[in-house]
MARKOL-360341 format. One record per residue (C-alpha): residue in one letter; y, z, x. Coordinates in pm, whole numbers, m for minus. Last residue first. Layout:
<recs>
@resn A; c2 Y; c3 Z; c1 X
...
</recs>
This chain:
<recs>
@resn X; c2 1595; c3 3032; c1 977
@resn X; c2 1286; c3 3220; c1 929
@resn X; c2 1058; c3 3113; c1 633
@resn X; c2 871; c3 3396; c1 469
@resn X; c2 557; c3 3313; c1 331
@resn X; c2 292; c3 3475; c1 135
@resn X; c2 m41; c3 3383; c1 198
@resn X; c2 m387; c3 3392; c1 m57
@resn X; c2 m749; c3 3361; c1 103
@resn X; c2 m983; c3 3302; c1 m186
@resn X; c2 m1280; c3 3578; c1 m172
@resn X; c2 m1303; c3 3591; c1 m609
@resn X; c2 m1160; c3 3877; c1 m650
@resn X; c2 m815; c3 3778; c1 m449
@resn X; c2 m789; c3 3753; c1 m96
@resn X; c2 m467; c3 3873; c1 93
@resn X; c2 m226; c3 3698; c1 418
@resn X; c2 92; c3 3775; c1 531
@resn X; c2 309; c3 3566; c1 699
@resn X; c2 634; c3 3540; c1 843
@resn X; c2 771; c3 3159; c1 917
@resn X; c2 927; c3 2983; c1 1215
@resn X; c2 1255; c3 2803; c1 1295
@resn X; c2 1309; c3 2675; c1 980
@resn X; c2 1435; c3 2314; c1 862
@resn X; c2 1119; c3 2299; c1 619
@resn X; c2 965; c3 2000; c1 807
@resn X; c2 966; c3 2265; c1 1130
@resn X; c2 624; c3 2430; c1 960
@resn X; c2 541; c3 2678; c1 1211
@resn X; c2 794; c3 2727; c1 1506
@resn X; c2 737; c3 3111; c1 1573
@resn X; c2 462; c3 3244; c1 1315
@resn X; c2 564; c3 3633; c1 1324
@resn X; c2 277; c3 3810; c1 1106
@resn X; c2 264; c3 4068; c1 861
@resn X; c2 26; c3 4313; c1 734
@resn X; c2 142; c3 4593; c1 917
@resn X; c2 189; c3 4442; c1 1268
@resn X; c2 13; c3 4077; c1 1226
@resn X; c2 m131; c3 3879; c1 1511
@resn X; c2 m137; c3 3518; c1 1580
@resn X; c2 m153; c3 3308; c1 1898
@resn X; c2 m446; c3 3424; c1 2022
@resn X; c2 m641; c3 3616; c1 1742
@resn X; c2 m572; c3 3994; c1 1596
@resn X; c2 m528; c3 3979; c1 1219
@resn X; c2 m523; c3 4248; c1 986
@resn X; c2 m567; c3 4108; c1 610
@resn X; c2 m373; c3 4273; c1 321
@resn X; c2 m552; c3 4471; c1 56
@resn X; c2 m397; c3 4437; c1 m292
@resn X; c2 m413; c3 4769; c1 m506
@resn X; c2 m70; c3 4723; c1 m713
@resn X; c2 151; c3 4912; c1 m436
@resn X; c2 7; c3 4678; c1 m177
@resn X; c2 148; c3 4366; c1 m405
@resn X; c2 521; c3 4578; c1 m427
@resn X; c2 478; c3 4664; c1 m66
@resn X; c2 450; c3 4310; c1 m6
@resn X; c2 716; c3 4148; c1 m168
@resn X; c2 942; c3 4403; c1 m20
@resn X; c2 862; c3 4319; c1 322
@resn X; c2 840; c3 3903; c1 263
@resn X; c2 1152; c3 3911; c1 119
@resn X; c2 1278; c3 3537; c1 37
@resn X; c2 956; c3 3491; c1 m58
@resn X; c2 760; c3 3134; c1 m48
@resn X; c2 391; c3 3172; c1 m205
@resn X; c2 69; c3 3061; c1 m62
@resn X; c2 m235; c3 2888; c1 m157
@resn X; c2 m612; c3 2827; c1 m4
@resn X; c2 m514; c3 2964; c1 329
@resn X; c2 m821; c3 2937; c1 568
@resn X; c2 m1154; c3 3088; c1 642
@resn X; c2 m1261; c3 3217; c1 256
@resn X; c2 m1523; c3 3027; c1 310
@resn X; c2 m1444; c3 2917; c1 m65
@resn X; c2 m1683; c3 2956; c1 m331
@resn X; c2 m1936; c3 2743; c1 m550
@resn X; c2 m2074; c3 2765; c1 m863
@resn X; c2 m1725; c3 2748; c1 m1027
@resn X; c2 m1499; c3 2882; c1 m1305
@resn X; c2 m1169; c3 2758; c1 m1275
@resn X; c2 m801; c3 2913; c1 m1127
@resn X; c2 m573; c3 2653; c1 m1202
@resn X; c2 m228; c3 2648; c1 m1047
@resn X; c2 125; c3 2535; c1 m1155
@resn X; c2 474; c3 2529; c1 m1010
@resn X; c2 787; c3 2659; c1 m1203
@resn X; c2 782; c3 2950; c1 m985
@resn X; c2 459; c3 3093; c1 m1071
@resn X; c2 228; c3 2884; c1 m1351
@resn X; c2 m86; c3 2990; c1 m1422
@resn X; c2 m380; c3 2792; c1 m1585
@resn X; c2 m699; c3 2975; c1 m1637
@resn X; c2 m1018; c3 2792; c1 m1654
@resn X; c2 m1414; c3 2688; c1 m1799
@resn X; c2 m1343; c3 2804; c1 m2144
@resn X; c2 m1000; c3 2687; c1 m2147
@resn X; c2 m670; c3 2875; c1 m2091
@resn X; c2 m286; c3 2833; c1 m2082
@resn X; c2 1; c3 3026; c1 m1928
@resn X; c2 m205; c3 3223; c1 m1755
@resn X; c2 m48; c3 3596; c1 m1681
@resn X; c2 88; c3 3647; c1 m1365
@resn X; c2 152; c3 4044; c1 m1237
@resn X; c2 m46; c3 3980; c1 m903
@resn X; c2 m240; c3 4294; c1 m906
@resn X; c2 m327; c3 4387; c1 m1249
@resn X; c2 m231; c3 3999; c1 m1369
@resn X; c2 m422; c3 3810; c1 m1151
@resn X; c2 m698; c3 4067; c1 m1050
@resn X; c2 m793; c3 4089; c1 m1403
@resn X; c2 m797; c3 3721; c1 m1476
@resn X; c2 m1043; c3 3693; c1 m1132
@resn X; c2 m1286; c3 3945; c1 m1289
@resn X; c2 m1244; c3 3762; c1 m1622
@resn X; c2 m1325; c3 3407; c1 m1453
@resn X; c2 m1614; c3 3563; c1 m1244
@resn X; c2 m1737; c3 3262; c1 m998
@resn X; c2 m1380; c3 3140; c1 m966
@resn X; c2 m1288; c3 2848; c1 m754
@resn X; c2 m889; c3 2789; c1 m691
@resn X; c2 m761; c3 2458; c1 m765
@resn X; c2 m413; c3 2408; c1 m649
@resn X; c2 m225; c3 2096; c1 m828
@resn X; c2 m11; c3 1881; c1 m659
@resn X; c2 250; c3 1674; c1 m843
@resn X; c2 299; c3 1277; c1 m826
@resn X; c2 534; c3 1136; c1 m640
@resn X; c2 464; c3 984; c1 m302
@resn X; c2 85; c3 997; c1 m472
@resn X; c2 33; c3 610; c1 m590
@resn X; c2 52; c3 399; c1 m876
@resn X; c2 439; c3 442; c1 m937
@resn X; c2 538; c3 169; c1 m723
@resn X; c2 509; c3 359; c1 m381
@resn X; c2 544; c3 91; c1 m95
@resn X; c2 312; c3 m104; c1 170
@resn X; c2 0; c3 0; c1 0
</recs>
């Protein structure tokens, strides 16, 4: 394709699909520890909808490794975004490899993502029920 007509992605939306193998467990942790409700539901999936973007959590055989970020969130306060989350029961991954550690939760990502016009990103990383691994971002400019 030498230019988007309309047929192909340049503008269509993404969608995150998250696999569930519990769809009420995950519901629960959604909205007890997340505070999102779905904004529309079918037998086999929840649709949610956080700033003005949607996801779809859906029941599924299979699971994620669990070894990368599935989804994350952009905060303009990563601290206080977290200590709300920790305050609700999530459980924030320690990490200790070269080239990225966190100090409470939270990691310094110098020169990640320079497509955003930031200089780096903090990041902090949870898993829902279901063993997705969930970020939060907070870009540093």
């Amino acid at each position: 394709m030498d230019k988007d007509d309309g047929t192909g992605l340049a503008h269509a939306h993404v969608a995150t699909r998250l696999p569930a193998s519990d769809l009420d467990r995950a519901r629960r942790f959604y909205a007890e520890r997340l505070g999102l409700e779905p904004v529309d539901e079918r037998p086999g999936g929840l649709l949610y909808r956080s700033g003005g973007v949607d996801f779809v959590v859906f029941r599924s055989t299979g699971s994620s490794p669990g070894t990368f970020t599935q989804m994350a969130w952009e905060v303009d306060d990563i601290e206080a975004v977290v200590a709300e989350l920790r305050r609700r029961g999530v459980v924030f991954e320690e990490i200790d490899t070269p080239g990225l550690r966190t100090r409470d939760g939270i990691a310094e990502i110098d020169g990640n993502y320079p497509s955003k016009l930031a200089r780096g990103e903090r990041g902090a990383w949870f898993r829902d029920s279901e063993g997705n691994l969930l970020g939060i971002g907070e870009l540093i400019h």
